[in-house]
C-alpha positions as CSV (number, residue, x, y, z in Angstrom):
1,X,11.3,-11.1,-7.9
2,X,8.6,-13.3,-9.1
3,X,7.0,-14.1,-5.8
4,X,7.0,-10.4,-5.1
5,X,5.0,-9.7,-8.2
6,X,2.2,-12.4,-7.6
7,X,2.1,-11.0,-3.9
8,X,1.3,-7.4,-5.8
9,X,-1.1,-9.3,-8.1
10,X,-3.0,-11.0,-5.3
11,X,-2.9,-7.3,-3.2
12,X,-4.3,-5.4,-6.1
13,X,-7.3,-8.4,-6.8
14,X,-8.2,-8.6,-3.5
15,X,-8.6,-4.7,-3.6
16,X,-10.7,-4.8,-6.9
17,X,-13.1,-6.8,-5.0
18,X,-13.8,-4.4,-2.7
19,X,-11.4,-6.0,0.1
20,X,-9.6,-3.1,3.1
21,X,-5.7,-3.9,2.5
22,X,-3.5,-2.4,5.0
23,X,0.1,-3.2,3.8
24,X,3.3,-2.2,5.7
25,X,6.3,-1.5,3.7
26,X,9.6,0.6,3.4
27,X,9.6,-0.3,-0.9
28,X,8.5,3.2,-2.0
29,X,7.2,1.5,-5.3
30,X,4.6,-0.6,-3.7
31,X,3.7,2.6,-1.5
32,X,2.9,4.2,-4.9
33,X,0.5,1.6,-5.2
34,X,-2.1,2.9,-2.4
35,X,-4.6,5.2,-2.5
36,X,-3.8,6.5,0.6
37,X,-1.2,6.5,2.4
38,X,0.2,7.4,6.2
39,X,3.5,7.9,7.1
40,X,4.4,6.9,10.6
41,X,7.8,8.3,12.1
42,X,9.0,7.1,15.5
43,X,6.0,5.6,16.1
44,X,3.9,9.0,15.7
45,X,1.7,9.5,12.4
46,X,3.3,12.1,10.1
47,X,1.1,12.8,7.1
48,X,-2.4,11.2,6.4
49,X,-3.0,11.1,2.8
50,X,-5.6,10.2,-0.3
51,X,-3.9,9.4,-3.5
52,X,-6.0,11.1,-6.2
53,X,-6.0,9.1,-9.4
């Protein structure tokens, strides 16, 4: 949708200026987004990972 994509837009300028996002989300695309990313499972952390790009 549109407002999704200028919510991604904002995420990812925030993030060039040097701004922490934490973002919560079951959309696997945005996920892709992160350079790193933690995986909780009933409520216990799963994997801990950096996103090498």
């Amino acid at each position: 949708s549109r407002s999704g994509r200028e919510v991604t837009e904002l995420i990812h300028d925030l993030h060039q200026q040097g701004h922490t996002i934490i973002l919560i989300t079951h959309n696997n695309a945005q996920a892709e987004e992160a350079d790193r990313k933690v995986r909780i499972q009933d409520g216990f952390i799963v994997s801990d990972e950096k996103v090498i790009r």
